[in-house]
BAKEVO-111718 format. One record per residue: residue in three letters; x, y, z of N, C-alpha, C in turn. Coordinates in Angstrom, 2 decimals, m for minus. Layout:
Ala; X; Y; Z; X; Y; Z; X; Y; Z $
...
***
This chain:
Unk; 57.09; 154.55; 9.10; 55.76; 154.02; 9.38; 55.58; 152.61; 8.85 $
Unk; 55.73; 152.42; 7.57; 55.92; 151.03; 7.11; 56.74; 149.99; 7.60 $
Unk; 58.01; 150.37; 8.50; 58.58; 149.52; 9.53; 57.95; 149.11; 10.80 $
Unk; 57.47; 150.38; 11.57; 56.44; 150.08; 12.59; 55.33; 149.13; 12.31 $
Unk; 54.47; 149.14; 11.25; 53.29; 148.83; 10.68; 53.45; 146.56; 10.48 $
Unk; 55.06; 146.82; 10.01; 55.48; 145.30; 9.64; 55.74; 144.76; 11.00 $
Unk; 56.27; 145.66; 12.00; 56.37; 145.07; 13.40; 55.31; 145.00; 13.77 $
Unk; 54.10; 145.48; 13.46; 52.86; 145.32; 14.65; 52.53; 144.32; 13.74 $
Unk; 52.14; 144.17; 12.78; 51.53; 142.76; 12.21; 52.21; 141.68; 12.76 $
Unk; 53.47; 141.43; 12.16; 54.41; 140.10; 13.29; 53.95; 140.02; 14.60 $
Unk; 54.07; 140.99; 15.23; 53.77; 140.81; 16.80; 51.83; 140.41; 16.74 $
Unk; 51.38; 141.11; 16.04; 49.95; 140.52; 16.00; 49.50; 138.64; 15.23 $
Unk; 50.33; 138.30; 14.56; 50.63; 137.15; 14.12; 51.12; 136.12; 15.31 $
Unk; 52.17; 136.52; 15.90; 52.73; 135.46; 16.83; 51.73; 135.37; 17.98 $
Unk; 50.90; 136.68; 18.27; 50.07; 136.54; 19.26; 49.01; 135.53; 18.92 $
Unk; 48.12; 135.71; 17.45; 47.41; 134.27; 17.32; 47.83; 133.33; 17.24 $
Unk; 49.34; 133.03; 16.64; 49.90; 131.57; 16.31; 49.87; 130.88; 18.27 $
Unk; 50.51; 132.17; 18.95; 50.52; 131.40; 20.11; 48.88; 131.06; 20.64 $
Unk; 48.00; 132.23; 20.42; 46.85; 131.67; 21.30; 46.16; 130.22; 20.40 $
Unk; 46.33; 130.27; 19.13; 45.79; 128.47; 18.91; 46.46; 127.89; 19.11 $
Unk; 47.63; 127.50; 19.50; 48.74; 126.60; 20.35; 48.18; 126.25; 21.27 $
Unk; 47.34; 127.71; 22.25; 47.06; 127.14; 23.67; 45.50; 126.76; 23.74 $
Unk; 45.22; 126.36; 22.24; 43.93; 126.10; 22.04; 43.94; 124.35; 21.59 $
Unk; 45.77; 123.54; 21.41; 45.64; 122.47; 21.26; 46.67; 122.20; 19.85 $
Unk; 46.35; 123.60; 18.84; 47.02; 123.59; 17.68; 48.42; 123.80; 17.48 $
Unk; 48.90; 122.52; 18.13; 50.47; 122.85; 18.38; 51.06; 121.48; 18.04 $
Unk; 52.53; 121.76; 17.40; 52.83; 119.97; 16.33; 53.17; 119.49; 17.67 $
Unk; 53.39; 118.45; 17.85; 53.48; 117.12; 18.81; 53.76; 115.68; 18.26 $
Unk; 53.38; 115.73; 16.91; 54.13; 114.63; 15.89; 54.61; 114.86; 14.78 $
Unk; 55.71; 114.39; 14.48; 56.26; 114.56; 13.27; 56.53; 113.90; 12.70 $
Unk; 55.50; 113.03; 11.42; 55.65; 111.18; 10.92; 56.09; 111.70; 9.50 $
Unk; 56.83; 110.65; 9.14; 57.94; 110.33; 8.11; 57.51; 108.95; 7.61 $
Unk; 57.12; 109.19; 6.23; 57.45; 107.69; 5.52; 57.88; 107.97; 4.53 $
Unk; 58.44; 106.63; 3.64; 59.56; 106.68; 2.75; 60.93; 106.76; 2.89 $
Unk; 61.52; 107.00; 4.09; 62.83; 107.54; 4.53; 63.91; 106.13; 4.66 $
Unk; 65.02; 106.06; 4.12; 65.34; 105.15; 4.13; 67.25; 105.63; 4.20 $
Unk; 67.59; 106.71; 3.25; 69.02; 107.06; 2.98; 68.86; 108.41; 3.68 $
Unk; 67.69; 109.31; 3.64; 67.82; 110.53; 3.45; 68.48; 111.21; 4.84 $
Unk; 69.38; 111.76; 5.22; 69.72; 112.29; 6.72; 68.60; 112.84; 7.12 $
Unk; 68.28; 112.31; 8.55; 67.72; 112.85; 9.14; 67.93; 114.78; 9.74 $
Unk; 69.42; 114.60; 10.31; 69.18; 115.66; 10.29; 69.18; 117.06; 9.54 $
Unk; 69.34; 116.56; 8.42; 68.68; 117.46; 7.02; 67.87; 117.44; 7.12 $
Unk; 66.93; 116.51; 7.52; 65.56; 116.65; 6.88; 64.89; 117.51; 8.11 $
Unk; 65.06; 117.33; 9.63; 64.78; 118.25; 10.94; 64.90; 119.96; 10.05 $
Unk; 66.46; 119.98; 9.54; 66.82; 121.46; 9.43; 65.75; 121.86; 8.39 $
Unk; 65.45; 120.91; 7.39; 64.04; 121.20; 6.36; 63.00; 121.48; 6.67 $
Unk; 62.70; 120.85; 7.63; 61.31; 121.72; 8.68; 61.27; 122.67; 9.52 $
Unk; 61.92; 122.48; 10.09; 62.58; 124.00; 10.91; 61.37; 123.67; 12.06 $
Unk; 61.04; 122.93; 12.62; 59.46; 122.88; 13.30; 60.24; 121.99; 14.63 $
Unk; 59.79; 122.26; 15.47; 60.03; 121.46; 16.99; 58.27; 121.03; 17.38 $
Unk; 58.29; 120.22; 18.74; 57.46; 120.23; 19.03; 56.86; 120.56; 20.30 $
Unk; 56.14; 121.50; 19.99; 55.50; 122.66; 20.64; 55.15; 123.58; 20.08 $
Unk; 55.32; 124.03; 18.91; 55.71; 125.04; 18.16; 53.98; 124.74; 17.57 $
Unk; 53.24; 126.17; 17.17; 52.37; 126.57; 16.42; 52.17; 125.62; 15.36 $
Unk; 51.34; 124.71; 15.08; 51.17; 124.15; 13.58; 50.90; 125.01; 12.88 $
Unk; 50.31; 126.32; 12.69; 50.16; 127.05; 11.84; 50.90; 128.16; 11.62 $
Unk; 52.12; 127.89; 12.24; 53.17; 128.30; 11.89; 54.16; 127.54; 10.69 $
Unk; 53.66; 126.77; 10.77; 54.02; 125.49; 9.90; 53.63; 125.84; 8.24 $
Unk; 54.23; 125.66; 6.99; 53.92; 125.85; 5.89; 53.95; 124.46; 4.84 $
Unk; 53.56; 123.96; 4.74; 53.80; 122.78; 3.81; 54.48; 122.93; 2.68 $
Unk; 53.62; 124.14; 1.46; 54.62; 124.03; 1.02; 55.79; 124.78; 0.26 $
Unk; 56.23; 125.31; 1.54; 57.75; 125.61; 1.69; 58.18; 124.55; 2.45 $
Unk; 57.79; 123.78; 2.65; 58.64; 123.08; 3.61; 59.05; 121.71; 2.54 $
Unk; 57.70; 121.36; 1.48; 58.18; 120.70; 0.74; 59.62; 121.25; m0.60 $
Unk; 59.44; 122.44; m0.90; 60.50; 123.07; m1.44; 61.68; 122.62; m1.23 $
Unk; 61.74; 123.02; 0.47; 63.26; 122.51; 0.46; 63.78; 120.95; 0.78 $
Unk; 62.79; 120.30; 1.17; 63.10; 118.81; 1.13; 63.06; 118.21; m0.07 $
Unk; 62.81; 118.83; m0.95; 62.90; 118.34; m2.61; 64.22; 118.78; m2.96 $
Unk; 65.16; 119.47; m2.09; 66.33; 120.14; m2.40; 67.15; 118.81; m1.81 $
Unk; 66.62; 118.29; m1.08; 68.19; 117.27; m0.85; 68.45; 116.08; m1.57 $
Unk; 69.49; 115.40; m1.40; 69.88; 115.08; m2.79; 69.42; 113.74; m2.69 $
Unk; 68.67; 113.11; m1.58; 68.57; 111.56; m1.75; 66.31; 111.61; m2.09 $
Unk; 66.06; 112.75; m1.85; 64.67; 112.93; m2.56; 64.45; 113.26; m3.69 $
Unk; 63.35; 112.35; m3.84; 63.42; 112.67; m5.94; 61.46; 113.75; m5.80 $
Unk; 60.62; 113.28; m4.46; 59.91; 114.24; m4.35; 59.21; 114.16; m3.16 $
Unk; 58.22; 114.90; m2.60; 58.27; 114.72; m1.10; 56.77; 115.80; m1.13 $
Unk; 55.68; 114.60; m0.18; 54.32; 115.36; m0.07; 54.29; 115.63; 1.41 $
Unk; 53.98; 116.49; 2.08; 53.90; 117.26; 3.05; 52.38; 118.00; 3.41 $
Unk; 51.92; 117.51; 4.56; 50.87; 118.37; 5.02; 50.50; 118.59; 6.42 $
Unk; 49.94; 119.15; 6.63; 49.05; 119.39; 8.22; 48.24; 118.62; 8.46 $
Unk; 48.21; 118.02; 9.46; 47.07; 117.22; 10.03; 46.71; 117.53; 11.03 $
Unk; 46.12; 118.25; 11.32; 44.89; 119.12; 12.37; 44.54; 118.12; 13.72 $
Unk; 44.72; 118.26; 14.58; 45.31; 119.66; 15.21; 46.97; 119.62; 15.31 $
Unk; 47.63; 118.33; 15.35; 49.07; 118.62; 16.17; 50.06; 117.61; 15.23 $
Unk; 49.71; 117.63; 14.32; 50.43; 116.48; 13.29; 50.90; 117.13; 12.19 $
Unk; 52.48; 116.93; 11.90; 53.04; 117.14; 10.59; 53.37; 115.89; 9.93 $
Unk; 52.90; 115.48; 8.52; 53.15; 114.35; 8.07; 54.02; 114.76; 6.17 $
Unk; 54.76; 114.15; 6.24; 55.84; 113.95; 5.06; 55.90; 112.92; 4.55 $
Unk; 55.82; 112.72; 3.69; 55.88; 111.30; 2.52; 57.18; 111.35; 1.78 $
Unk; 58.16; 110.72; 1.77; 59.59; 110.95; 0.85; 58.94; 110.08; m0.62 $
Unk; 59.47; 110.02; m1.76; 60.09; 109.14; m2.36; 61.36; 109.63; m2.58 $
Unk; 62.31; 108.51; m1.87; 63.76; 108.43; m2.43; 64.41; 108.23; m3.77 $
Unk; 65.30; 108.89; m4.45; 66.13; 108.26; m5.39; 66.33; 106.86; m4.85 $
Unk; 66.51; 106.37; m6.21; 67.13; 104.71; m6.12; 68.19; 104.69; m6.96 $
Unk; 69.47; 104.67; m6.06; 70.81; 104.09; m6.51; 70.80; 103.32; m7.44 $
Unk; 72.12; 103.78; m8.40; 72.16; 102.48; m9.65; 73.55; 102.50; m9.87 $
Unk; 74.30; 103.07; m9.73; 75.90; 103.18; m10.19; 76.62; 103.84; m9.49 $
Unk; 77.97; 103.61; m9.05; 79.10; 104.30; m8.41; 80.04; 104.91; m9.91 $
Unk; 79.72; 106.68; m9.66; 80.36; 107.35; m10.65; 82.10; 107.57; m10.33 $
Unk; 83.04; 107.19; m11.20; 84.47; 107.58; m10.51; 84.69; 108.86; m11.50 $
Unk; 85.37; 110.10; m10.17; 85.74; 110.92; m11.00; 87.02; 111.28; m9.71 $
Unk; 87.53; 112.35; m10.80; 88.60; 112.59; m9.90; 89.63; 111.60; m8.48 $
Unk; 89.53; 110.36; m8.73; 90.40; 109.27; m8.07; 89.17; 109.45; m7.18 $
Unk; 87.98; 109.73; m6.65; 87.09; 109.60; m5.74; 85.52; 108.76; m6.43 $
Unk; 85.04; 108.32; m5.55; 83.30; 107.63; m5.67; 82.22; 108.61; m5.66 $
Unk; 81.57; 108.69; m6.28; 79.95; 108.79; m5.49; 79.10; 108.26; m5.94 $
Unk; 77.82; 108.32; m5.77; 77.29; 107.19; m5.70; 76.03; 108.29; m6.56 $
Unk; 75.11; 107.54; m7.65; 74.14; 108.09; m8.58; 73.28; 107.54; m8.73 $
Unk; 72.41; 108.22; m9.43; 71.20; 107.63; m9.20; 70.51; 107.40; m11.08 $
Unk; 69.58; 106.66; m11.46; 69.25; 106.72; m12.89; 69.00; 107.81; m13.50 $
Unk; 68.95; 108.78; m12.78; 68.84; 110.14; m13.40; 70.20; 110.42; m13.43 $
Unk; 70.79; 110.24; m13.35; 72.36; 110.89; m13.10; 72.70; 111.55; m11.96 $
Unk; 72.00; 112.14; m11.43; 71.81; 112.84; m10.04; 72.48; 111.91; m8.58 $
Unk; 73.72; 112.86; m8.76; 75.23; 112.41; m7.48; 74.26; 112.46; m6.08 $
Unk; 74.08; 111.42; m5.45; 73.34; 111.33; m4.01; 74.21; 111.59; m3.16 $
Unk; 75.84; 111.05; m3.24; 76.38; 111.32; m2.18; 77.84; 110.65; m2.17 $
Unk; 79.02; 110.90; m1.47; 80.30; 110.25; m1.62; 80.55; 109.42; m0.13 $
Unk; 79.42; 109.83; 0.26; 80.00; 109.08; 1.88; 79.35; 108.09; 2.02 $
Unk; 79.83; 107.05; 2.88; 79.28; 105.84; 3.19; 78.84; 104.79; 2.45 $
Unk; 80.11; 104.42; 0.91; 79.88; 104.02; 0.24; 79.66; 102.13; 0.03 $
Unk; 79.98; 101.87; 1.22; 79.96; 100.20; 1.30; 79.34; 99.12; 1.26 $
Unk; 78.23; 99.80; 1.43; 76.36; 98.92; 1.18; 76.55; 99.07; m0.39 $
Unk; 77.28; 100.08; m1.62; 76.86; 99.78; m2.72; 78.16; 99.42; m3.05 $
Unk; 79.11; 99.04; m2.46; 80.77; 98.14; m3.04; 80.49; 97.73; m4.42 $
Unk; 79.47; 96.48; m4.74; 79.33; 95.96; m5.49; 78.57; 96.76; m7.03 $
Unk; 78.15; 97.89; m6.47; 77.94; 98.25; m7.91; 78.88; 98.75; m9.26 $
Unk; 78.25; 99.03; m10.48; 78.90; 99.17; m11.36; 79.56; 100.17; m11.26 $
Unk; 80.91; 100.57; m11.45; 81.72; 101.87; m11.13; 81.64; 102.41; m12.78 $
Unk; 81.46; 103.69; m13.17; 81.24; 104.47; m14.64; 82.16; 105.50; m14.69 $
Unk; 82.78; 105.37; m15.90; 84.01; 106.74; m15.40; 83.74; 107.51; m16.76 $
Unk; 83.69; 108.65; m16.73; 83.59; 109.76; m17.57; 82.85; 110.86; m17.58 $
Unk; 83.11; 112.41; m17.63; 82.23; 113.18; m17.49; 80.71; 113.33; m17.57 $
Unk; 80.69; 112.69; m19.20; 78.82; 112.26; m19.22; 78.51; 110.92; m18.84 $
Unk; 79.16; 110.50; m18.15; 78.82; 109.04; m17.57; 77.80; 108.69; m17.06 $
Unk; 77.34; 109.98; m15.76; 76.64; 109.48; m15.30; 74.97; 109.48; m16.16 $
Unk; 74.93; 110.60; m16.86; 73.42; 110.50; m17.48; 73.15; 109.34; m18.64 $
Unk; 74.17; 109.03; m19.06; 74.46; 107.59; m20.12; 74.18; 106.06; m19.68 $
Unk; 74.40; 106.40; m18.15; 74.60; 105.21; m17.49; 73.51; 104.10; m17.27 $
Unk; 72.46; 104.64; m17.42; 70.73; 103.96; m17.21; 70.81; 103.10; m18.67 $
Unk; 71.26; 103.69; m19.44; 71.04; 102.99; m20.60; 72.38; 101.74; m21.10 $
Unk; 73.21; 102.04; m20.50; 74.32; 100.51; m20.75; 73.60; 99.42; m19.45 $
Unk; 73.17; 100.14; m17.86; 72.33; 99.45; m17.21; 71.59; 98.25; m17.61 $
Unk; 70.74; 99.09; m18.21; 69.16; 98.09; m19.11; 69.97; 97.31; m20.31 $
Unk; 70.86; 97.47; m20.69; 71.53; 96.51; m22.19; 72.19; 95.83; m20.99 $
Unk; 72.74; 95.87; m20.25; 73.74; 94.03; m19.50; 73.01; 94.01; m18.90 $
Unk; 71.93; 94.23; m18.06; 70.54; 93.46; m17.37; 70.01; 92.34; m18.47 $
Unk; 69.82; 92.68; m19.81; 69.81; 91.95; m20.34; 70.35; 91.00; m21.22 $
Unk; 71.59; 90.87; m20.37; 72.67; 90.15; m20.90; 73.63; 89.83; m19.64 $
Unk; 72.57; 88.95; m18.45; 73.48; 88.48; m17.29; 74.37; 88.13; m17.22 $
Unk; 75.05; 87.38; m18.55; 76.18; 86.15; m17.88; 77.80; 87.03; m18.41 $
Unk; 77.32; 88.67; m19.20; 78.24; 89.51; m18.55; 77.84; 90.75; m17.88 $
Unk; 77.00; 90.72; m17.59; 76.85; 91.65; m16.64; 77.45; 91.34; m15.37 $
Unk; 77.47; 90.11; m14.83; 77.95; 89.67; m13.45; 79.47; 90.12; m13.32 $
Unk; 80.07; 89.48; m14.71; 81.30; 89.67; m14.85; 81.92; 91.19; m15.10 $
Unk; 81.55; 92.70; m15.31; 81.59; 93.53; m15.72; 81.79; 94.37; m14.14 $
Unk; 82.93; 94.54; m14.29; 83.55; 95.70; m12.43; 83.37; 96.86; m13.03 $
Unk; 83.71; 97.91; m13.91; 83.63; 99.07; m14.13; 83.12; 99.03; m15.92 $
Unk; 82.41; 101.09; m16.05; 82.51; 100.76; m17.87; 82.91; 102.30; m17.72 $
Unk; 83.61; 102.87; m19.13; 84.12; 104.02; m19.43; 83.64; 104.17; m20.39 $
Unk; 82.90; 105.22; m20.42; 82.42; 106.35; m21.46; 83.31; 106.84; m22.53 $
Unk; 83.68; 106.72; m23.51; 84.88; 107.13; m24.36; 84.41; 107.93; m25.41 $
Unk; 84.59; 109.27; m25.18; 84.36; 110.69; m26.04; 82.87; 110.59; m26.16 $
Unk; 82.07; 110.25; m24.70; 80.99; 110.61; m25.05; 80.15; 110.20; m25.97 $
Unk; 80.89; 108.89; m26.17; 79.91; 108.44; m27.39; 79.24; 106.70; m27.31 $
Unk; 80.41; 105.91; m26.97; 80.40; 104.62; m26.21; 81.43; 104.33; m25.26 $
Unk; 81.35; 102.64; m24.85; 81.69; 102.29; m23.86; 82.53; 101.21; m23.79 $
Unk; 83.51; 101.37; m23.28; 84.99; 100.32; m22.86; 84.58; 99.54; m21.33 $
Unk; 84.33; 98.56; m21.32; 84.04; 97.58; m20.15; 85.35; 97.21; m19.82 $
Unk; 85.40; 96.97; m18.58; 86.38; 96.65; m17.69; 85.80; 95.25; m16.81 $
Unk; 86.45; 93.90; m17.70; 85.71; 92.55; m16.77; 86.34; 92.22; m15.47 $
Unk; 85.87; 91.51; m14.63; 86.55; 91.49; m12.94; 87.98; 90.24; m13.01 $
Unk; 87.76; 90.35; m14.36; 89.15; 89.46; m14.83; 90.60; 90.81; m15.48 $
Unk; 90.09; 91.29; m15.40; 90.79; 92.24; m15.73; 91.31; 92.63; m17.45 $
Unk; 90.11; 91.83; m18.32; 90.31; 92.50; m19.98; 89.25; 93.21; m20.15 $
Unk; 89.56; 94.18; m21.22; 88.70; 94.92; m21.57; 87.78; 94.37; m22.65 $
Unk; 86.48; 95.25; m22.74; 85.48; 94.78; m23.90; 85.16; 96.31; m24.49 $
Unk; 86.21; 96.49; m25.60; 85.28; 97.38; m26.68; 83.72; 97.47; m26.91 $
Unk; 83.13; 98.20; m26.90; 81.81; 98.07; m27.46; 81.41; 99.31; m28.67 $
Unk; 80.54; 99.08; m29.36; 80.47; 100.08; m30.37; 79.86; 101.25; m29.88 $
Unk; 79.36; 102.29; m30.35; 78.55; 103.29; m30.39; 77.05; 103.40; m30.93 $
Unk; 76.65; 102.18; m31.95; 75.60; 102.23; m32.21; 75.67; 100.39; m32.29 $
Unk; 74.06; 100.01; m31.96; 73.80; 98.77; m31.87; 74.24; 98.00; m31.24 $
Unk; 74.32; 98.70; m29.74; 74.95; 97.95; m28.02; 74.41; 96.94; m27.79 $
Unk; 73.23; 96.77; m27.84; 72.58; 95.54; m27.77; 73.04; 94.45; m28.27 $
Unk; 72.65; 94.87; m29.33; 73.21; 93.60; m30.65; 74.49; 92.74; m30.72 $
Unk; 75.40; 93.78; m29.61; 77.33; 93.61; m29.68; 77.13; 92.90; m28.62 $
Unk; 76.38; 93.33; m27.35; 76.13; 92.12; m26.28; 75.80; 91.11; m26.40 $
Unk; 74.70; 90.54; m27.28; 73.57; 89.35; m27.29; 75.13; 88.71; m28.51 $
Unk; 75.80; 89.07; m29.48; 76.70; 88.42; m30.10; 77.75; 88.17; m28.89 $
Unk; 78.51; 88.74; m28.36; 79.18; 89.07; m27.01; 78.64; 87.21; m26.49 $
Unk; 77.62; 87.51; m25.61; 77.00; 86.70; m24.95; 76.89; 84.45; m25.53 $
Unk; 76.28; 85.52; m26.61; 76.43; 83.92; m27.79; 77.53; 83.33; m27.69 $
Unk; 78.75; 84.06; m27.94; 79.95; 83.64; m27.84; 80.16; 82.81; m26.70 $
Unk; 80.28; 83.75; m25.83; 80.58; 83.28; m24.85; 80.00; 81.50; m23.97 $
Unk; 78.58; 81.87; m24.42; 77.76; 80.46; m23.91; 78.45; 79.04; m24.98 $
Unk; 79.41; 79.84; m25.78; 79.48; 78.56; m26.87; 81.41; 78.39; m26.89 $
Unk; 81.81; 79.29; m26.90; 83.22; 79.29; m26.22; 83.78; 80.00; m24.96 $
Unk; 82.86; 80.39; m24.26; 83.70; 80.33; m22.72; 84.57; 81.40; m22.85 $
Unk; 83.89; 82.39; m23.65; 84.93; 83.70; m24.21; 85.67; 84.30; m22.98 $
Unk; 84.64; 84.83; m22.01; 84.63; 85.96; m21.30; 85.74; 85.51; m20.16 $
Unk; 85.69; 83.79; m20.02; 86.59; 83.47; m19.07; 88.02; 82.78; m19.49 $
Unk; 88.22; 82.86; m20.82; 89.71; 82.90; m21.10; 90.58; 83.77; m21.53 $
Unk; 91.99; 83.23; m21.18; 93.14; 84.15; m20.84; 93.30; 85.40; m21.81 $
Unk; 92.66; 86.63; m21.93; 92.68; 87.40; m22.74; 92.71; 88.62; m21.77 $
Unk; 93.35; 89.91; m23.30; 93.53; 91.43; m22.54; 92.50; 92.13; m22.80 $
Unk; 91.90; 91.82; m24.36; 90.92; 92.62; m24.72; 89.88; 92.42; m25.72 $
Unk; 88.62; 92.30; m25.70; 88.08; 91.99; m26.39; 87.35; 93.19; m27.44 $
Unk; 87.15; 93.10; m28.67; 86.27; 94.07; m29.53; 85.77; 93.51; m29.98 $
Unk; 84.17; 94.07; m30.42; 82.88; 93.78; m30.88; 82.52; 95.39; m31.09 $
Unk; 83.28; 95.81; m31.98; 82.89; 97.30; m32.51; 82.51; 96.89; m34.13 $
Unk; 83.29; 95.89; m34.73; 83.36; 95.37; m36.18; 81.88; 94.53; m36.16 $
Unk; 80.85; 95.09; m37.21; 79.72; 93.84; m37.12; 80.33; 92.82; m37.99 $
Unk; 79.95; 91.24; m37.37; 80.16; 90.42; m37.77; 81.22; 89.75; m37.47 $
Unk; 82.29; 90.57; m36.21; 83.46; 90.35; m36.44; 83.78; 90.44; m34.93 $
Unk; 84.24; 89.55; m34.19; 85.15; 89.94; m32.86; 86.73; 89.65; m32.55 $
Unk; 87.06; 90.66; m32.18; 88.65; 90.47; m32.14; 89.13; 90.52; m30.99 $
Unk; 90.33; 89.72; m30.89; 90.61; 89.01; m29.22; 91.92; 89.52; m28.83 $
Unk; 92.40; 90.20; m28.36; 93.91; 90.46; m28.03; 94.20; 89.19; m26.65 $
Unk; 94.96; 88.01; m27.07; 95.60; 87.62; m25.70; 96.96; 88.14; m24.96 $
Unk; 97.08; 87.78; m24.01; 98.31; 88.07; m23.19; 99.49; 86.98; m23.90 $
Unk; 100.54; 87.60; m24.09; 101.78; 86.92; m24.69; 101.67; 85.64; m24.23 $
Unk; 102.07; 84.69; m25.47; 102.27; 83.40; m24.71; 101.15; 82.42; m24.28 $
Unk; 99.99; 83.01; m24.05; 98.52; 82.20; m23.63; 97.77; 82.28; m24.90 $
Unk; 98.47; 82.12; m26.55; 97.52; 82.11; m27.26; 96.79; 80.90; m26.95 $
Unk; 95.23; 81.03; m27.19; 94.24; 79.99; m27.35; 93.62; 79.62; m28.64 $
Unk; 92.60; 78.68; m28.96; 91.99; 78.56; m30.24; 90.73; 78.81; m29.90 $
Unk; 90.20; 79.86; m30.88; 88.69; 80.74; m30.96; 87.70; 80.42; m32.32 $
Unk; 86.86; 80.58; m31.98; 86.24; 79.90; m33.49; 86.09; 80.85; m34.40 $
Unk; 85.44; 80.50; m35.41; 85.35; 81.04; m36.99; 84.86; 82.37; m36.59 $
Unk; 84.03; 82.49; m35.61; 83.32; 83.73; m35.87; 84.04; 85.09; m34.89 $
Unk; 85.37; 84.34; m34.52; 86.00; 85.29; m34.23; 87.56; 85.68; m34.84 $
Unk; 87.85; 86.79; m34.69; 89.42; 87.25; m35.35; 90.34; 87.18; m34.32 $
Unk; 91.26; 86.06; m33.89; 92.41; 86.53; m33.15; 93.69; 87.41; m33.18 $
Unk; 93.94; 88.10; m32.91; 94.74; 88.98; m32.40; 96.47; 88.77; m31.42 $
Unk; 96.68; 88.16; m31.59; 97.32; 87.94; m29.93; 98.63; 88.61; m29.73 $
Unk; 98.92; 89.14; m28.70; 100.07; 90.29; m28.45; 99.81; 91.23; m29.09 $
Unk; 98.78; 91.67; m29.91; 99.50; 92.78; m31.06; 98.32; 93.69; m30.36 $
Unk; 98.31; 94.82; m31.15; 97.32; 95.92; m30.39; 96.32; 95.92; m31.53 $
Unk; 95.03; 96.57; m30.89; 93.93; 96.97; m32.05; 94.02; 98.17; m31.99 $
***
């Protein structure tokens, strides 16, 4: 009886959904703003709605549920607009870093939250981050070389090392130690340097600024240079 009882309600349901359809209450638009990365046809399969179909068959929000499920929405308002209108509002994640894991890309967002591995060429130029907790770490080395342009430009990848700090990789190909506590501070010294000896663009393998007070320079055999007082050279040897 309780099976019969669930079939006659459905069948009594579709009978009103259809007769206000033929009363006008039927979708016929389906407007989108905010949409910019998000697949479209994810977002169709998220509504599940054609047009013709019952607006009040239509649920908002379940429908916002699952469009909050895909991975390039961070949240998404959804409603009915009487008589024949479905309207959706996205806000998108906003890209900030290309995470490398496993010899592959994807692409993240300041939350850490992986948007996607495909179609990575519109963000070529971003910062590549390698390490398991990389990506939730990553907002915050972000905001320290934003404020410290003249290496930030220069900076192709950074590595997370035990989760604690970060090994820069310059598009010259040396590395920059950085400490674990007082990142800032190792940049804006970093930076000083540099505006006053031209650090970042001579012949070197590796730079550290983990020591306060102290930066140490590994060069490549043979290209020793002269560095000033406020730095420790190194050259050929390892730190």
């Amino acid at each position: 009886m309780s099976g019969f009882a669930a079939q006659t309600g459905l069948r009594i349901e579709n009978a009103v959904l259809d007769k206000t359809a033929s009363w006008g209450f039927e979708v016929k638009n389906i407007m989108v703003d905010g949409r910019a990365h998000t697949d479209v046809d994810a977002l169709k399969a998220m509504i599940a709605m054609e047009k013709g179909d019952p607006i009040f068959a239509f649920h908002p929000s379940e429908a916002k549920a699952m469009i909050e499920k895909l991975s390039w929405v961070k949240k998404a308002h959804v409603e009915r607009r009487l008589p024949d209108t479905i309207y959706i509002k996205i806000t998108e994640r906003t890209p900030m870093a290309l995470w490398q894991r496993n010899q592959k890309l994807s692409l993240i967002d300041e939350d850490g939250v992986v948007l996607t591995d495909q179609n990575l060429a519109p963000f070529k130029n971003f910062l590549i981050v390698v390490g398991d907790e990389a990506p939730k770490q990553a907002a915050g080395l972000l905001e320290m070389l934003a404020a410290e342009p003249v290496i930030a430009k220069r900076v192709e990848a950074a590595t997370l090392i035990s989760g604690r700090r970060w090994d820069l990789k310059l598009k010259t190909g040396a590395e920059v130690k950085l400490p674990e506590e007082e990142l800032g501070l190792a940049l804006r010294k970093l930076a000083v340097n540099h505006e006053e000896e031209a650090l970042l663009d001579k012949d070197v393998v590796s730079i550290d600024v983990r020591e306060e007070g102290r930066i140490t320079v590994r060069t490549k055999p043979g290209s020793a240079q002269d560095f000033n007082a406020a730095i420790t050279p190194a050259s050929g040897s390892p730190i």
